[in-house]
C-alpha positions as a Markdown table, in Angstrom:
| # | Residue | x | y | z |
|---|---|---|---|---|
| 1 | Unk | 19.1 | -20.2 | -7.6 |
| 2 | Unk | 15.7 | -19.3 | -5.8 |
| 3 | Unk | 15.0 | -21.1 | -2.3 |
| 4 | Unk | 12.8 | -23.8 | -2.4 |
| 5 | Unk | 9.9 | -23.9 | -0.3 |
| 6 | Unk | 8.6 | -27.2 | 1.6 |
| 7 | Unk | 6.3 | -28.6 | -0.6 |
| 8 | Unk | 2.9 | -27.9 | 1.4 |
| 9 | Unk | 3.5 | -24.3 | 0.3 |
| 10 | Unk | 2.4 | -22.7 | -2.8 |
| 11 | Unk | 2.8 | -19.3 | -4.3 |
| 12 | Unk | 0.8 | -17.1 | -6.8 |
| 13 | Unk | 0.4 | -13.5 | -7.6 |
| 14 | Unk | -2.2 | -11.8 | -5.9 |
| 15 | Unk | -5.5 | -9.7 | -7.3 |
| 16 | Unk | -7.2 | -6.9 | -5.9 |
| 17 | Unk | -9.3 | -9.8 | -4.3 |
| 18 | Unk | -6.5 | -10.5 | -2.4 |
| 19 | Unk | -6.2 | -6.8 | -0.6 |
| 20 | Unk | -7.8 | -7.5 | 2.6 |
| 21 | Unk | -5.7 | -11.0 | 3.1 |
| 22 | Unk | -2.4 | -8.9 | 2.7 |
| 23 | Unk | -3.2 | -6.0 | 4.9 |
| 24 | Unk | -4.2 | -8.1 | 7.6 |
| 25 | Unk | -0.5 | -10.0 | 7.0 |
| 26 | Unk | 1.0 | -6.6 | 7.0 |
| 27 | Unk | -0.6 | -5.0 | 9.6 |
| 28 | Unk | 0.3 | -8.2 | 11.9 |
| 29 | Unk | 3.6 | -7.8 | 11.0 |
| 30 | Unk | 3.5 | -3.6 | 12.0 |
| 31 | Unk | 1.9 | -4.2 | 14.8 |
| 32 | Unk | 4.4 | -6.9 | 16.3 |
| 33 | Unk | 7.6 | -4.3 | 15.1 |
| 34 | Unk | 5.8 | -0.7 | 16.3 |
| 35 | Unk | 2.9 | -1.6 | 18.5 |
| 36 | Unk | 0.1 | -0.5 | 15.8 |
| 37 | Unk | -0.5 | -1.1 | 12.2 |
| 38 | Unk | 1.0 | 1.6 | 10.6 |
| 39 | Unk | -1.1 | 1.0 | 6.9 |
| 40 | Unk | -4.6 | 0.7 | 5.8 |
| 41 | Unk | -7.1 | -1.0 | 3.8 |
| 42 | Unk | -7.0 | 1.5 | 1.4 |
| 43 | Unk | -3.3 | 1.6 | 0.8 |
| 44 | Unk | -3.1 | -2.3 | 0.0 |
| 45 | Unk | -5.6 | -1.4 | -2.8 |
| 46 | Unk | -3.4 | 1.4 | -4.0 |
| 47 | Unk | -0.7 | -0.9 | -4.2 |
| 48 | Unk | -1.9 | -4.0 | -6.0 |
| 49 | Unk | -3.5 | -2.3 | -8.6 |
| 50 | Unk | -0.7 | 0.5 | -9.1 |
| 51 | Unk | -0.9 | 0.7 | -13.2 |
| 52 | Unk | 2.8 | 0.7 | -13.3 |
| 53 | Unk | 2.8 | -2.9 | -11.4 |
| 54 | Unk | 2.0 | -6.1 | -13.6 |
| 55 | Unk | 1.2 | -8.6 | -10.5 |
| 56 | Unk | 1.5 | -11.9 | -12.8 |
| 57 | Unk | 5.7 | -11.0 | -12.8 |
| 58 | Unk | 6.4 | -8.6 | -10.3 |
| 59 | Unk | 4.2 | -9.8 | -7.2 |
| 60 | Unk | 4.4 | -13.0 | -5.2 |
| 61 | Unk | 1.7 | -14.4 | -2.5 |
| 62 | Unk | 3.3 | -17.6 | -0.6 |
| 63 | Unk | 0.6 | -19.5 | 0.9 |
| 64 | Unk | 1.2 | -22.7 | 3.8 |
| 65 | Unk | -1.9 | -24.5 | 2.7 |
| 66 | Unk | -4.8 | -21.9 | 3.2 |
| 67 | Unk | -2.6 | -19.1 | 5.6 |
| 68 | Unk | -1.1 | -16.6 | 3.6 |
| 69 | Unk | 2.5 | -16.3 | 5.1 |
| 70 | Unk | 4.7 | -14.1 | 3.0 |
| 71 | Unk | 4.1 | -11.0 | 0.3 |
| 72 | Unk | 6.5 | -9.8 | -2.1 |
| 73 | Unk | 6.7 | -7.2 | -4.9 |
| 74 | Unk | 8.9 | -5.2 | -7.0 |
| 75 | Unk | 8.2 | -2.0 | -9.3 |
| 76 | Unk | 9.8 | 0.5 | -11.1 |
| 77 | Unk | 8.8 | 3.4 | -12.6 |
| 78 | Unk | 10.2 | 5.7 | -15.6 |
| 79 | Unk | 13.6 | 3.8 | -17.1 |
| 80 | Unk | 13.2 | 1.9 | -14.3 |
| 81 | Unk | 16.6 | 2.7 | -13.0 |
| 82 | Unk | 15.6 | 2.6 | -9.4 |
| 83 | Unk | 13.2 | 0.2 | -8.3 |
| 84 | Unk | 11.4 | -0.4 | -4.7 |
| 85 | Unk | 11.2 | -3.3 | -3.2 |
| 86 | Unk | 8.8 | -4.7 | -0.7 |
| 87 | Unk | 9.0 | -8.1 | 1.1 |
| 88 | Unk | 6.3 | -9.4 | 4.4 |
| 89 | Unk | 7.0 | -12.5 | 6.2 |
| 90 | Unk | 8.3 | -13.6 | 9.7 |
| 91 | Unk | 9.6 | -16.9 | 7.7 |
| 92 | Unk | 13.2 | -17.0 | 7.1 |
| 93 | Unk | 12.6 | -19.1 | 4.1 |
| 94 | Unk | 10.1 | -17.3 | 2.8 |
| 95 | Unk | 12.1 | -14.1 | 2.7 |
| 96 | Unk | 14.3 | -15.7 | 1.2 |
| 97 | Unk | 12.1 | -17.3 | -1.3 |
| 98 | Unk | 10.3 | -14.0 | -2.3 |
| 99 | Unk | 13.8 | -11.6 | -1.7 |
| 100 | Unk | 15.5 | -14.3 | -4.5 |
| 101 | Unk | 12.6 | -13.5 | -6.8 |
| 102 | Unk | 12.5 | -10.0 | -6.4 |
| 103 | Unk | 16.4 | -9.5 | -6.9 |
| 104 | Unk | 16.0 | -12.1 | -10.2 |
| 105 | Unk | 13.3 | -9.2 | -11.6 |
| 106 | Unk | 15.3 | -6.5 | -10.9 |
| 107 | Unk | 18.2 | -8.1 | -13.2 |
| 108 | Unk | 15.4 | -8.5 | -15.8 |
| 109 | Unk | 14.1 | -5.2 | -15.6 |
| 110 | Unk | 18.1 | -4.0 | -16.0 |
| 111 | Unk | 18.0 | -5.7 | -19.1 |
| 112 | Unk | 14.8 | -4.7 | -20.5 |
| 113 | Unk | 15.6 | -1.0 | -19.6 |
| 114 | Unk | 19.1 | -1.5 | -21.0 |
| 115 | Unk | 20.7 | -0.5 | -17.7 |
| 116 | Unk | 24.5 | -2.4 | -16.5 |
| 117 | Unk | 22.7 | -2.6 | -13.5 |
| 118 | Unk | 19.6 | -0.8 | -11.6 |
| 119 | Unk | 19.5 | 0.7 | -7.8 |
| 120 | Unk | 17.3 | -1.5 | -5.6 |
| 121 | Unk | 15.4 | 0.0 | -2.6 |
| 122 | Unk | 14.5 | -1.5 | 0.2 |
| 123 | Unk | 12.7 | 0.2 | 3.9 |
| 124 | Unk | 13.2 | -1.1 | 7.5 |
| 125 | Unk | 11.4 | 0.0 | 10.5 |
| 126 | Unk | 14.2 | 1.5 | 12.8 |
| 127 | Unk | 13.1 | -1.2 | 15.2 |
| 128 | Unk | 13.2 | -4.2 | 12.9 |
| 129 | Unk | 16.3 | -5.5 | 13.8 |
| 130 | Unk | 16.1 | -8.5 | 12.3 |
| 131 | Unk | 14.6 | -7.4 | 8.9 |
| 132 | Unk | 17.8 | -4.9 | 8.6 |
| 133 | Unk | 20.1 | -7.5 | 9.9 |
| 134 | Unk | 18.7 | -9.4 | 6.7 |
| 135 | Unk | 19.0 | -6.9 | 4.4 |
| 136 | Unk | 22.5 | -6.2 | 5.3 |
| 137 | Unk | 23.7 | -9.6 | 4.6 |
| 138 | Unk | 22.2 | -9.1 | 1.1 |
| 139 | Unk | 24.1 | -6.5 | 0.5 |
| 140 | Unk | 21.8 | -3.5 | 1.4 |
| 141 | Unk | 23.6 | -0.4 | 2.6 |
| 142 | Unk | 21.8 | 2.6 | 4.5 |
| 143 | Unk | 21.3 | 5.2 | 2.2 |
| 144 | Unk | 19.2 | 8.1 | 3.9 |
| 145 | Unk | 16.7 | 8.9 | 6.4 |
| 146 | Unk | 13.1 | 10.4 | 6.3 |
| 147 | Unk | 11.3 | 12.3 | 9.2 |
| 148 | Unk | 7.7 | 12.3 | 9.6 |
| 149 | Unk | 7.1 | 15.7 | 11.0 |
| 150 | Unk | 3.6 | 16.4 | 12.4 |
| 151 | Unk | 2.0 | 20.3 | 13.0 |
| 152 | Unk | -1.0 | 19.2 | 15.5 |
| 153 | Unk | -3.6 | 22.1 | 14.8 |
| 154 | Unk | -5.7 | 23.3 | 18.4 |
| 155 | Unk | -8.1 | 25.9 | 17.4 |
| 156 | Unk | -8.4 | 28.0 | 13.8 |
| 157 | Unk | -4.8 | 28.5 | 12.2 |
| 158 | Unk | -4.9 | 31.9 | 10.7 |
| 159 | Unk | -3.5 | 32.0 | 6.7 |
| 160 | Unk | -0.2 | 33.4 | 5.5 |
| 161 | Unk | -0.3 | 36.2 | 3.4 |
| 162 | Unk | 0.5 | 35.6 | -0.2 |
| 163 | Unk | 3.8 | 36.6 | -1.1 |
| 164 | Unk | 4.2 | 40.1 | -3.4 |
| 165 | Unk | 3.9 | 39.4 | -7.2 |
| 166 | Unk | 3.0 | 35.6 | -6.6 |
| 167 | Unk | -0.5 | 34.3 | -8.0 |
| 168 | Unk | -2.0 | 31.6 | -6.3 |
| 169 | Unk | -3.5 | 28.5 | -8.8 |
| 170 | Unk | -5.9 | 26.3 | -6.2 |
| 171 | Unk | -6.3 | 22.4 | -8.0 |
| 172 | Unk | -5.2 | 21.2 | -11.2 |
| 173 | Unk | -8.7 | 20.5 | -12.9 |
| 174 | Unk | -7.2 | 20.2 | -16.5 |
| 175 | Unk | -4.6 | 18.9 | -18.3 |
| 176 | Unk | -2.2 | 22.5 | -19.0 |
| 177 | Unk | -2.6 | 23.2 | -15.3 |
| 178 | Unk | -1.7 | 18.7 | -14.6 |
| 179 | Unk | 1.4 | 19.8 | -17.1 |
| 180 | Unk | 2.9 | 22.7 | -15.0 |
| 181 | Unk | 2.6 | 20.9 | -12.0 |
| 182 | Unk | 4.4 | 17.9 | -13.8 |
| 183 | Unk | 7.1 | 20.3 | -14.9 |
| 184 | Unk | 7.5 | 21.9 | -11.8 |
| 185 | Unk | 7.9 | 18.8 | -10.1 |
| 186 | Unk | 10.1 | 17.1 | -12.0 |
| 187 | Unk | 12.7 | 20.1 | -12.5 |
| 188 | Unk | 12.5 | 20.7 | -8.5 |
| 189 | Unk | 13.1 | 16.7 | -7.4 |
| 190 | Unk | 16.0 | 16.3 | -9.6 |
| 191 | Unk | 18.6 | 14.8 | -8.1 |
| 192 | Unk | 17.0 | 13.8 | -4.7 |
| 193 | Unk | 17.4 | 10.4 | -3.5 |
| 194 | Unk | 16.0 | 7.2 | -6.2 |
| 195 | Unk | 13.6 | 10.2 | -7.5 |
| 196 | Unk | 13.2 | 9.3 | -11.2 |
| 197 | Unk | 11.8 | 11.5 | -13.7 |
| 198 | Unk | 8.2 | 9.9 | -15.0 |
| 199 | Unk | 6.4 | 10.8 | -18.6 |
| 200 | Unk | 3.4 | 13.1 | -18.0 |
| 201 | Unk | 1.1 | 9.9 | -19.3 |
| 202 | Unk | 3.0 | 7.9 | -16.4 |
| 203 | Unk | 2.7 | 10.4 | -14.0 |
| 204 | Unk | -1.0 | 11.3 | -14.2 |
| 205 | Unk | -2.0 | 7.8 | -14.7 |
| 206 | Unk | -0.4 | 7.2 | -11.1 |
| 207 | Unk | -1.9 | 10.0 | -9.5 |
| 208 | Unk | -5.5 | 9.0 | -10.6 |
| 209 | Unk | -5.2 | 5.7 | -9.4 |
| 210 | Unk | -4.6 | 6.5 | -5.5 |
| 211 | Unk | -7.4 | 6.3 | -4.0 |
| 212 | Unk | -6.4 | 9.2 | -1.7 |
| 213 | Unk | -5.3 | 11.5 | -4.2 |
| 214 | Unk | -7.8 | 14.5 | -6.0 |
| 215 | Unk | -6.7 | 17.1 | -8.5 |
| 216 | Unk | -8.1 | 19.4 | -6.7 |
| 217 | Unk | -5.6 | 18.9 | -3.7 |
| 218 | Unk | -2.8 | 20.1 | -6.0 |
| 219 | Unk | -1.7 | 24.0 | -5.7 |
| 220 | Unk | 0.4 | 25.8 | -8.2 |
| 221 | Unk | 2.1 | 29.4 | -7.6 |
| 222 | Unk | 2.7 | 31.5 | -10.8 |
| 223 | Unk | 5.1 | 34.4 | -11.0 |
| 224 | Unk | 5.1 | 36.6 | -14.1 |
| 225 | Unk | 2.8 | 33.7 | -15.8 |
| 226 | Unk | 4.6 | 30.8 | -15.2 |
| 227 | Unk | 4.3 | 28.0 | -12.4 |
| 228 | Unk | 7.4 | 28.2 | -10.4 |
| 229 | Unk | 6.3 | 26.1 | -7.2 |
| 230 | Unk | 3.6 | 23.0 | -6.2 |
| 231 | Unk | 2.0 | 21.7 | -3.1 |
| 232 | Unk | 0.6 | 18.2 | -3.7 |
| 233 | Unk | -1.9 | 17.0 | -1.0 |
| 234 | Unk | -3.6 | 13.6 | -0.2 |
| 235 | Unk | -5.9 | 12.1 | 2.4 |
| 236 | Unk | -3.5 | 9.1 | 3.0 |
| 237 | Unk | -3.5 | 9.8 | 6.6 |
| 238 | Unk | -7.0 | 10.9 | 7.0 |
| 239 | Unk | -8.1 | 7.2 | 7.9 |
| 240 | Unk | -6.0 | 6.6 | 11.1 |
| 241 | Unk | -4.4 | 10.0 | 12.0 |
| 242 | Unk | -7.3 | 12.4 | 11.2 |
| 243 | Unk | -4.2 | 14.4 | 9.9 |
| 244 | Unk | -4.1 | 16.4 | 5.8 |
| 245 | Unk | -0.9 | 15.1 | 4.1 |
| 246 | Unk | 1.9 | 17.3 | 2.3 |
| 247 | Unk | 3.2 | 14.4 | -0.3 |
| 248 | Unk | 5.0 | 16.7 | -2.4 |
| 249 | Unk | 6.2 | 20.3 | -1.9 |
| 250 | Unk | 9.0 | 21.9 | -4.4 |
| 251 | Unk | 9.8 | 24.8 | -5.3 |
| 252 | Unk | 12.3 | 26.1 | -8.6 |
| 253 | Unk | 15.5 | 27.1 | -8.2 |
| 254 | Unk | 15.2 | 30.4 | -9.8 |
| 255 | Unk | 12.1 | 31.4 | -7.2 |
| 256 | Unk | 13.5 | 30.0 | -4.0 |
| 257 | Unk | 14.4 | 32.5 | -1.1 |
| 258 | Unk | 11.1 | 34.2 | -1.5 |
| 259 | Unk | 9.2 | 32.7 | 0.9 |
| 260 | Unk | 6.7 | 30.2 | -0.8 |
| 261 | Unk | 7.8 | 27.3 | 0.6 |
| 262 | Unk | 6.8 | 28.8 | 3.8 |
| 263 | Unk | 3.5 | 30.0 | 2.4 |
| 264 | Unk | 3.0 | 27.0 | 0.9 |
| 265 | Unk | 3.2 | 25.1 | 4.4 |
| 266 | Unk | 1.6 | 27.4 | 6.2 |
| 267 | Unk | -1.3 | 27.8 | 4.3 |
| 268 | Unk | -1.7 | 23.7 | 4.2 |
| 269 | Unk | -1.7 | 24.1 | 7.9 |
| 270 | Unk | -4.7 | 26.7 | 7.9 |
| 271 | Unk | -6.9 | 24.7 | 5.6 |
| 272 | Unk | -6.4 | 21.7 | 7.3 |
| 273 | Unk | -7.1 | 23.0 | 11.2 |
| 274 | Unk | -10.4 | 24.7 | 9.0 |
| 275 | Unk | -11.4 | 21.4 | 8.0 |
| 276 | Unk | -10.9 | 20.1 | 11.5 |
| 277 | Unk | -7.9 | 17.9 | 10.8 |
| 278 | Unk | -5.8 | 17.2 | 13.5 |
| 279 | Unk | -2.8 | 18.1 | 12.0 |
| 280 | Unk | -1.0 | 18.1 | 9.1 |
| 281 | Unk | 1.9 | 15.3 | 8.3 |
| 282 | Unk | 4.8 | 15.7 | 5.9 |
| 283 | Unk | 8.1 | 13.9 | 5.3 |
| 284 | Unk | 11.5 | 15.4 | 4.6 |
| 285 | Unk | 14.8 | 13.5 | 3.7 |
| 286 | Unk | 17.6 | 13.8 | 5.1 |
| 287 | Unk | 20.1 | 14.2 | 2.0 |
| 288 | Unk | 17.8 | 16.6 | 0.3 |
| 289 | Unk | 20.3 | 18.6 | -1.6 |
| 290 | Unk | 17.7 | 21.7 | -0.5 |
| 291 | Unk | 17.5 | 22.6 | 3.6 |
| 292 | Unk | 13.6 | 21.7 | 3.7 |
| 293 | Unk | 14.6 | 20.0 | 7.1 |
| 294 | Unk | 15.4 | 23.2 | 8.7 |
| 295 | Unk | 13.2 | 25.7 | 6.8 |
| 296 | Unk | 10.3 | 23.2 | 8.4 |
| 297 | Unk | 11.9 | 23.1 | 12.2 |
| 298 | Unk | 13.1 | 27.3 | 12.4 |
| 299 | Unk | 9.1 | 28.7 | 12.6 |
| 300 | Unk | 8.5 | 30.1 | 15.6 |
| 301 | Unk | 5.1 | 29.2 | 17.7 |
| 302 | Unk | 4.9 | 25.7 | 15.4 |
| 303 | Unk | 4.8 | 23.0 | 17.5 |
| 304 | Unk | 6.1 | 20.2 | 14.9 |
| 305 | Unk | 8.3 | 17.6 | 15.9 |
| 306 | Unk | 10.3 | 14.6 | 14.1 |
| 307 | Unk | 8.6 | 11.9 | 15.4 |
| 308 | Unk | 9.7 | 9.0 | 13.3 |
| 309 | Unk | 12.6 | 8.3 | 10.6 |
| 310 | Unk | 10.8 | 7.2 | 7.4 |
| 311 | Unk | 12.0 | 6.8 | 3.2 |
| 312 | Unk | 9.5 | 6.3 | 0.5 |
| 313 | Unk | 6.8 | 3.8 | 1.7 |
| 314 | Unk | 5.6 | 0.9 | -0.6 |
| 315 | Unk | 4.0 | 4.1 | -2.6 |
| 316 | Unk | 3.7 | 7.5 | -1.3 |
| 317 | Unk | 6.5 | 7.6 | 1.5 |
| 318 | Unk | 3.9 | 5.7 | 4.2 |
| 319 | Unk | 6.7 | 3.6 | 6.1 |
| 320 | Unk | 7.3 | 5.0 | 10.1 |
| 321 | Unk | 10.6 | 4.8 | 11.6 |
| 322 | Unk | 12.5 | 3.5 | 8.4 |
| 323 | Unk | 15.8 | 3.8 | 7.3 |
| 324 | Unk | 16.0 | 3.3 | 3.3 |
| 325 | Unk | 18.3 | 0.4 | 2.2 |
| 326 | Unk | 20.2 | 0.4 | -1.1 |
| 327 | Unk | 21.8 | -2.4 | -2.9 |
| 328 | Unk | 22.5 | -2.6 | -6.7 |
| 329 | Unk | 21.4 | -5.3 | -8.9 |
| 330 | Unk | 23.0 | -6.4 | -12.4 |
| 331 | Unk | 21.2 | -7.0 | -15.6 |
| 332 | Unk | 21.7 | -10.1 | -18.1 |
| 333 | Unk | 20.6 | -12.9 | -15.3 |
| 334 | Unk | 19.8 | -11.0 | -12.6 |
| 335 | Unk | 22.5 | -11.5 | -9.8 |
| 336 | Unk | 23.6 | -9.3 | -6.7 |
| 337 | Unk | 26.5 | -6.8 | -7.5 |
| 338 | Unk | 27.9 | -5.0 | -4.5 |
């Protein structure tokens, strides 16, 4: 049964409009955890009009009279199998409230995807005790741990060379060079944490709708004809780090241990001290079934440092200092299970 809310408060789902009221509830709420807000403008856009997000069922504004007070969503994408989570309020109620909500989607989503049950996601801030204390008594259970690592750049950053017999492929203008690089990245995420394999349609229709995001950002590397490893690249932490951004980096089992996962890294480093970024930010997971941690942390000379713990962000892995929470949700009504 969903918590009732005192009867001065009402709840809708929010609109684009609506951007600028949220981010200023969710920056508040960063700022009072970390010390700064660790989102922008932009992302809230990103977010709310996500095309794999219908905000008439899957997003929740709770207002006390004209003060927006709590924020609440849940989306999926592919079969839906795992699904993220995202919940903003200093309201006990109100968590509850939108938390109730969410968990009664994901049970509908189960059963619309023909799943027993579905893999919920949550994120806490490190320092959000009390947000993780709540989570745990819903039945969340850590699951892994990202690091932000951060390169800063002082001075010109001189390019790798390209590795023998390797053809570099710089953007993805058209739709056989979008292919490979959907290809590539779905065969080299398999099996990483809550990754879930999207249609081509799905994925590109997600890429052009961040606001962040170019094709021309996108690098493929061809052996013998044929992509075997991607670099994907946004300006999602241009705004308030001045820094480039490695979002995705994979390379294919058959071509690893040749070096382009270093190229790759390196060379992201030199065009982004030549364009007079600050430095360059990626994130690596912890339970990645591939060493990326320590490839990232054994070059010697780079000054790149795990500064926060963070999981998948409300979109692109955005969260700081955030351990990812699990719990599993069943379909046909929607309950907790485990």
């Amino acid at each position: 049964m969903t918590a009732v809310l005192p009867e001065t408060y009402t709840v809708r789902p929010p609109t684009k409009d609506d951007a600028e009221a949220v981010f200023g509830l969710v920056s508040a709420y960063d700022t009072a955890v970390l010390g700064f807000p660790d989102y922008t403008l932009d992302d809230m856009v990103d977010q709310l009009t996500d095309p794999g997000v219908e905000p008439t069922t899957d997003a929740w504004l709770v207002f006390d009279g004209d003060r927006l007070v709590g924020f609440g969503m849940v989306f999926g994408r592919g079969d839906h199998r795992h699904l993220d989570l995202d919940a903003v309020t200093t309201d006990p109620l109100v968590w509850r409230y939108l938390l109730d909500r969410i968990t009664h989607r994901a049970g509908e989503f189960a059963t619309q995807y023909g799943h027993p049950a579905v893999q919920l996601d949550a994120v806490a801030y490190r320092a959000d005790e009390a947000r993780r204390d709540r989570l745990a008594d819903d039945g969340f259970e850590p699951a892994t741990t990202y690091h932000r690592m951060r390169i800063d750049h002082v001075g010109p950053v001189s390019a790798p060379e390209v590795p023998a017999g390797v053809t570099v492929r710089r953007g993805a203008p058209d739709e056989d060079s979008q292919r490979a690089a959907h290809a590539v990245l779905t065969r080299t995420f398999e099996g990483q944490f809550a990754f879930t394999p999207r249609t081509f349609e799905e994925w590109r229709a997600a890429h052009e709708s961040q606001s962040s995001f170019d094709w021309s950002m996108t690098t493929l590397l061809e052996m013998e004809g044929r992509a075997v490893a991607l670099r994907e690249c946004t300006d999602q932490f241009v705004e308030d780090e001045d820094c480039g951004y490695i979002g995705r980096l994979g390379v294919l089992e058959e071509a690893r241990g040749k070096g382009l996962a270093t190229f790759l890294l390196r060379d992201q480093f030199a065009l982004d001290a030549a364009a007079g970024r600050t430095g360059t930010i990626l994130h690596v997971d912890t339970n990645n079934p591939t060493p990326a941690l320590g490839l990232d942390e054994r070059r010697p000379g780079d000054r790149l440092g795990t500064g926060v713990d963070q999981p998948p962000d409300r979109r692109q892995q955005r969260w700081a200092e955030r351990p990812n929470l699990v719990n599993r949700i069943a379909g046909a009504g929607g309950g907790r299970a485990g």
